[in-house]
N, C-alpha and C positions, 0 to 999 in steps of 0.2 A: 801725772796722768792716772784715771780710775783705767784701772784697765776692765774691771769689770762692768763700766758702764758702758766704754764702747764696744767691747766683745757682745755686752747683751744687745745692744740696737743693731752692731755686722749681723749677728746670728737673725736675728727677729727678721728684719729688712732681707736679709739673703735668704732666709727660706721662703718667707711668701713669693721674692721676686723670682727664686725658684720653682715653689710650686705652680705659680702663673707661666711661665716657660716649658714645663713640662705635660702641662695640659697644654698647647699648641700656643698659648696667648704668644699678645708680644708686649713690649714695654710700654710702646706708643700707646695702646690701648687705655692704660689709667695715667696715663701724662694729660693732663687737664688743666691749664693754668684757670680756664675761669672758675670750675668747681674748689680749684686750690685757691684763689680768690675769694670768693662766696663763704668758704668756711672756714679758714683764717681770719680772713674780716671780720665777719658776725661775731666767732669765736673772741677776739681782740674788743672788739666795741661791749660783747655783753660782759666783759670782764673788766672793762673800762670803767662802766655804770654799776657793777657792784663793790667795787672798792677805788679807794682813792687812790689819785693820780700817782703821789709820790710811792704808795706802797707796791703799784703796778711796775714801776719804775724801777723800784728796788729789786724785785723779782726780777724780772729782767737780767738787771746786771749779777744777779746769784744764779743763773743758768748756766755760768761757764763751771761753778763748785759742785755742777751733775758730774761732768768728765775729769775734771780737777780738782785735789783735794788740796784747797788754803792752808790746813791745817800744819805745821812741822812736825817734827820730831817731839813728842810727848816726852821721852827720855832724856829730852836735851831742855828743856821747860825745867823740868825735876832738878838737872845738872846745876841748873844757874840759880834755881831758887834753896840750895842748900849749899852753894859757895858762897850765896848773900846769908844765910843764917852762923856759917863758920865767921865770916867775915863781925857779923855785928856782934855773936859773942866776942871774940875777942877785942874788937875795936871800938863799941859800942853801934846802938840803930843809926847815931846822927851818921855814924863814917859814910854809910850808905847815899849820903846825898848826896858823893860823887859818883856815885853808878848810875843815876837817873838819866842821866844823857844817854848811856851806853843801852836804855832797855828800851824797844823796839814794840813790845805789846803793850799796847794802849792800859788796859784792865789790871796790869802788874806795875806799870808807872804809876798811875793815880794810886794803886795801894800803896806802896808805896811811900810815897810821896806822902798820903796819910803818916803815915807810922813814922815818916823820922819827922812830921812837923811837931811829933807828940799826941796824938790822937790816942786815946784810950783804946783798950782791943772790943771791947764790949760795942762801944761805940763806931768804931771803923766795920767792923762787922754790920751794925744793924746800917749804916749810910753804902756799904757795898752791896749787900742785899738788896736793898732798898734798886740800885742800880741793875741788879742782876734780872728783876722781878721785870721791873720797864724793860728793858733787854728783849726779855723771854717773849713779853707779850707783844713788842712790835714785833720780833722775828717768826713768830707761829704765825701770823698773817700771812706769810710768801709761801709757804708749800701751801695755803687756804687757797690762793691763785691761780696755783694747777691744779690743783685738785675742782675748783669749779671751771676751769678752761675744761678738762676732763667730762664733765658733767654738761657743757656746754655743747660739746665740737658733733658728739654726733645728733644731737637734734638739728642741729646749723645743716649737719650733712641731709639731714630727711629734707628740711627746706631746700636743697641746692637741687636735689634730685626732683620735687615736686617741681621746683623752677622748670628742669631740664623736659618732665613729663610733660606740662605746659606748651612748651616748643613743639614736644612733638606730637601730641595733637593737632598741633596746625598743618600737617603735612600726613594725616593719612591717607592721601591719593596714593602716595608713595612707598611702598611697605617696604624698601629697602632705607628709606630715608627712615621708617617707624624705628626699625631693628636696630641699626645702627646709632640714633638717639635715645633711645630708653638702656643701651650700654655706655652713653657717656652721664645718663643722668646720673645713673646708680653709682660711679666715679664718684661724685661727692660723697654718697655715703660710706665707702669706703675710706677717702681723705675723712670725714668726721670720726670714725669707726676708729682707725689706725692710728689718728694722733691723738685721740682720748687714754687707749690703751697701750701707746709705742711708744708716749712722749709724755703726752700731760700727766700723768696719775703716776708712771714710774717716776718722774722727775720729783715729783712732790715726796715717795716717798724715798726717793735716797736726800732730799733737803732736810728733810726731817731730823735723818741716822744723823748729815752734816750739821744741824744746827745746835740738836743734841749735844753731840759731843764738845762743838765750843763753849758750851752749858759748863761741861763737865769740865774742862780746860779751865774754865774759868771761878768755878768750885774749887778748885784742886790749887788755882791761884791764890785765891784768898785764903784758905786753909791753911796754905804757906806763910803769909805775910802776916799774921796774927799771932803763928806758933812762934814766927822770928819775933814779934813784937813782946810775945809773953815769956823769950828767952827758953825756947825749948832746945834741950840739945839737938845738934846739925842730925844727928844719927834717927833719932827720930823724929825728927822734921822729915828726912828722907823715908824711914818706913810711911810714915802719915800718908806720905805722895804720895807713893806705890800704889799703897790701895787704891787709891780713883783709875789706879792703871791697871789694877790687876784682871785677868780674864774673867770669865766664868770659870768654876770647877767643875771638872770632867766627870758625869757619871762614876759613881762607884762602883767598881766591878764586882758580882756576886761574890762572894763568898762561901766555900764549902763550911759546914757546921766542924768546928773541932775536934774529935773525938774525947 
């Protein structure tokens, strides 16, 4: 569980529904299923028609890695891929072709699986690559997704609202009927408003941090299996790792001048 992503949508969500509460509203007030119709729909269809189905799809199912993070334990990635470097110094690469069953990430089995069929390193490298590039470019597609759902939802919302103003035109005999309709129009824009900037555009950008780093994950894979292939001691196979995990460095702190 990201806990930062649902503490930021509790806070986001709980203060407007608080500030709407403390100015006198009430909740009923922006509960609107057909304005939440109208601009989810539109939202969904015009994002239907600018990219392809499967991609829409795949998005989709990468919504739960907003709140959820797929990824394991990075240190525990590093763990196994330098008990496989002890392991082939001393036994050699082929030994390794009993640990293929046992490894679970797609991207480290196929390397793999290169390297003990004898694949050259020069070569496993540029056919990994080659994979990593196709990779990168179908997956930058899905946060493109939200980020035009984002760019979508509140025009969808000004339409729902001109819908709503529409309506109520037809009933200025009635100025209570007026009032009360040009506050449910403007509900849509709101619902456009809210899920462009509380849903769609933040999703896109923690997919991004998410996709990145399986990027990284997966650099850090092949970096491994190449050092194993070209016989690097375990010890620096494991510093190599490291680095792809290491942090940022901390500001340096001033310094007084020496005397």
């Amino acid at each position: 569980m990201d806990k930062s992503s649902l503490a930021g949508v509790l806070i986001a969500v709980g203060g407007i529904l608080a500030g709407l509460l403390l100015e006198g509203g009430k909740l009923a007030q922006i509960v609107q299923p057909t304005a939440a119709m109208i601009v989810f729909g539109g939202t969904i269809g015009a994002v239907m028609l600018q990219f392809p189905l499967p991609v829409v799809l795949a998005s989709f199912k990468r919504m739960g890695h907003v709140f959820f993070d797929p990824q394991g334990d990075p240190q525990e990635l590093v763990k196994v891929i330098v008990e496989f470097a002890h392991k082939a110094r001393k036994e050699g690469i082929v030994s390794l072709d009993r640990e293929l069953d046992k490894v679970t990430e797609p991207f480290l089995r196929k390397s793999l699986m290169l390297a003990v069929d004898g694949t050259e390193p020069q070569e496993l490298r540029k056919m990994m690559e080659l994979e990593l590039d196709n990779q990168a470019e179908h997956e930058e597609r899905i946060p493109q997704v939200f980020e035009a759902a984002g760019g979508f939802s509140p025009t969808v919302g000004i339409i729902g609202a001109v819908l709503g103003l529409i309506q109520v035109m037809q009933h200025l005999d009635n100025i209570d009927e007026v009032g009360r309709g040009i506050a449910v129009a403007f509900v849509a824009t709101i619902y456009g408003v809210g899920a462009a900037n509380l849903l769609f555009l933040p999703s896109a950008g923690k997919l991004k941090i998410r996709i990145r780093t399986e990027q990284q994950m997966r650099e850090m894979i092949l970096e491994g299996v190449i050092s194993i292939l070209e016989g690097l001691n375990p010890r620096m196979v494991e510093t190599k790792l490291q680095g792809f995990l290491a942090e940022a460095p901390a500001p340096a702190e001033s310094r007084e001048p020496s005397p």
